[in-house]
C-alpha positions as CSV (number, residue, x, y, z in Angstrom):
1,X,-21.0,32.2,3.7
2,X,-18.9,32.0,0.3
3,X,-16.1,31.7,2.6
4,X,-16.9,29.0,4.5
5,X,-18.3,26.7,1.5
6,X,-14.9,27.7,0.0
7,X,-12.9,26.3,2.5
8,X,-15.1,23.4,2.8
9,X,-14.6,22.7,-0.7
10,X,-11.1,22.8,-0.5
11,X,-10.8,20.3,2.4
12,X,-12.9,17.8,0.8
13,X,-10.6,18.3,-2.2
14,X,-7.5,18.1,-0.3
15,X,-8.7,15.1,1.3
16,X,-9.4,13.5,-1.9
17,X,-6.0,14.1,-3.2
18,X,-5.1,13.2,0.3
19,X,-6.1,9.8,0.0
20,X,-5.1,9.3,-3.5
21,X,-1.5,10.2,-2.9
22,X,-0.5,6.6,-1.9
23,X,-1.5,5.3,-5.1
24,X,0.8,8.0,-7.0
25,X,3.5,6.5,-5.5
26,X,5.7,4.3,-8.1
27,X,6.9,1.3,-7.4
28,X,10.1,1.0,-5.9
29,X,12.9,-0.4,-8.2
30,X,13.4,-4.3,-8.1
31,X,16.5,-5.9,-6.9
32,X,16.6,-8.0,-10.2
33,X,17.2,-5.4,-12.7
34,X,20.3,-4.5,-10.8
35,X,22.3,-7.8,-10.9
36,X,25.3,-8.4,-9.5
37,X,28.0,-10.1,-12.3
38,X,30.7,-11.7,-9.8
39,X,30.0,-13.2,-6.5
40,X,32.3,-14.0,-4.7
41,X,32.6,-16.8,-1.8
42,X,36.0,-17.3,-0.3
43,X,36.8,-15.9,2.4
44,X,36.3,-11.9,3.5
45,X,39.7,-10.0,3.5
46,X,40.7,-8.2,6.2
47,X,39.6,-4.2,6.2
48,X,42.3,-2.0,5.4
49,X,42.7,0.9,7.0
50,X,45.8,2.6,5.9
51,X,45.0,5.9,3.9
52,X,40.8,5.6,5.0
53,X,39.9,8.3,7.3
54,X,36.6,6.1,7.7
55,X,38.4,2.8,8.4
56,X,40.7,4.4,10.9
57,X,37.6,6.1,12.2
58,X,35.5,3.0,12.1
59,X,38.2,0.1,12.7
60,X,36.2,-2.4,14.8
61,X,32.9,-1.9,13.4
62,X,34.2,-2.1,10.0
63,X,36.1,-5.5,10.8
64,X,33.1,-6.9,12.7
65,X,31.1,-6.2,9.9
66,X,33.5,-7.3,7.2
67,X,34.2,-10.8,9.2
68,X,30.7,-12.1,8.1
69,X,31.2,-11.7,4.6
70,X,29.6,-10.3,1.4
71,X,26.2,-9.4,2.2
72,X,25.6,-7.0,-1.1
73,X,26.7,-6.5,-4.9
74,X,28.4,-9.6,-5.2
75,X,31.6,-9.2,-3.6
76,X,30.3,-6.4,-0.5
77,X,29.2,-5.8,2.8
78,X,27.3,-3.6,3.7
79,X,27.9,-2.4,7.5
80,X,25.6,-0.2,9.4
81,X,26.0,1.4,12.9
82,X,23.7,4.4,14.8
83,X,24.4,8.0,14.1
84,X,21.7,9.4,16.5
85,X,18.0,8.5,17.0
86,X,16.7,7.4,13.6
87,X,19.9,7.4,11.6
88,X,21.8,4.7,10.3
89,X,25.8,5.2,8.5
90,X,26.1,2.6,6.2
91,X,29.5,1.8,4.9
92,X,30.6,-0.4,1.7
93,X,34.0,-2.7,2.1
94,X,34.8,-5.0,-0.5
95,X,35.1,-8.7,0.5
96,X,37.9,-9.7,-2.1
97,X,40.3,-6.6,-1.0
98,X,39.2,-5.2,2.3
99,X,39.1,-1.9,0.5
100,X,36.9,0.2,2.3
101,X,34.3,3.3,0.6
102,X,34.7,6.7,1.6
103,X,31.4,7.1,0.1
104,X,28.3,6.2,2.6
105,X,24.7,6.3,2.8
106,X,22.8,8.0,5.8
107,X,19.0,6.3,6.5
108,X,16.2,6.9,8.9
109,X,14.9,3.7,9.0
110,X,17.1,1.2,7.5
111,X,17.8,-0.3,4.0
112,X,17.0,-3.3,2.0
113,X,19.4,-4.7,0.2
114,X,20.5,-8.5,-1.6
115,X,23.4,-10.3,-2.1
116,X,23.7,-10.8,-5.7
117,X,22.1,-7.2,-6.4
118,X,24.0,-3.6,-6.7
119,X,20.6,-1.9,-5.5
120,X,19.9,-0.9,-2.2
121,X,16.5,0.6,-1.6
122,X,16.4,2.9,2.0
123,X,13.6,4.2,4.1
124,X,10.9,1.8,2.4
125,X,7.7,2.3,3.3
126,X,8.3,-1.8,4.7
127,X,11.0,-0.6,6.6
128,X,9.2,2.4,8.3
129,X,6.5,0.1,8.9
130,X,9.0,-2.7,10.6
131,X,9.9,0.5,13.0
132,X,6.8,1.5,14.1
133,X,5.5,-2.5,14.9
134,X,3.5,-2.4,11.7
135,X,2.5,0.9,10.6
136,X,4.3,4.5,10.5
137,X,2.2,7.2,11.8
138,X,1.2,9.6,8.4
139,X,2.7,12.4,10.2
140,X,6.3,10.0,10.6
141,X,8.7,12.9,10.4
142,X,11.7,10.8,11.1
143,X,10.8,7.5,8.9
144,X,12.6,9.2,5.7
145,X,12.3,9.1,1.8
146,X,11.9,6.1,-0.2
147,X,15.3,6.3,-2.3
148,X,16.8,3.6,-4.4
149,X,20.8,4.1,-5.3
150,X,22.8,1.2,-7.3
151,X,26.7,1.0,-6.5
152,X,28.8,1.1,-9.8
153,X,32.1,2.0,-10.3
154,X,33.0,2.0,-6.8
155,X,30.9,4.5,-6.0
156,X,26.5,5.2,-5.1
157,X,24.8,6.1,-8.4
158,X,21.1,8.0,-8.2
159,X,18.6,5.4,-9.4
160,X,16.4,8.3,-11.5
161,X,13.3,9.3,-10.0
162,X,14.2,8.0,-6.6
163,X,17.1,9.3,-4.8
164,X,17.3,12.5,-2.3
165,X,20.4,13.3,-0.4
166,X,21.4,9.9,1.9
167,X,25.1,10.1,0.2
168,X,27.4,11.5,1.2
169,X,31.4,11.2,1.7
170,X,33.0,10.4,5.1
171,X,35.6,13.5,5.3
């Protein structure tokens, strides 16, 4: 009988903290504490390829991508493509040079992301919502963690207390 009132109370607890856990949550970073100094508006340079195993790898997307001009940070697009049911590869090429990142950021549900911001915020719980026609199931094992990262110095910085492991380097 102890056993059973035991588990009992530990479902009713675990329920409790069950439906408290959304509220834990922080709030995501916001785009404008990550403002982007130079944006540029001329037109996008064409995406160099020589010496980028990802450009070479990625030539068309990368240039259809690139064509529409800085999307992100200022001077960046932003390209994505499909890596596989729920998985996106997004790449970074800079509008003024064509200069394409090595380093790349792998989502489950997509990213968010401004022009005149160096944050990009991936697998929101928005996003996983926008997937699933307007709500993720609680059990969504493929909708991802909420991560925020802010590109400086050419490269994906952790934004602290919100990044997991969606960098990575195109080798």
């Amino acid at each position: 009988m102890q056993a059973i009132i035991l588990i009992l109370g530990l479902a009713g607890l675990a329920g409790v903290i069950g439906a408290q856990a959304p509220s834990l949550q922080k709030p995501l970073p916001r785009f404008e504490d990550f403002h982007a100094e130079d944006v540029f508006k001329g037109p996008a340079a064409a995406v160099v390829t020589k010496g980028s195993k990802l450009a070479n790898t990625y030539r068309t997307r990368l240039r259809d991508g690139a064509a529409k001009g800085p999307n992100f940070a200022g001077h960046f697009t932003l390209v994505s493509w499909g890596c596989g049911a729920s998985c996106q590869d997004w790449a970074v090429v800079d509008a003024k040079t064509g200069q394409v990142s090595e380093w790349m950021i792998r989502t489950s549900v997509g990213a968010e992301f401004r022009a005149d911001s160096r944050l990009i915020l991936v697998d929101t719980p928005k996003l996983a919502a926008e997937a699933y026609s307007g709500k993720a199931p609680a059990d969504c094992a493929d909708c991802g963690t909420p991560s925020a990262y802010e590109w400086r110095d050419g490269k994906w910085q952790s934004v602290p207390g919100f990044a997991t492991s969606h960098i990575h380097r195109f080798e």
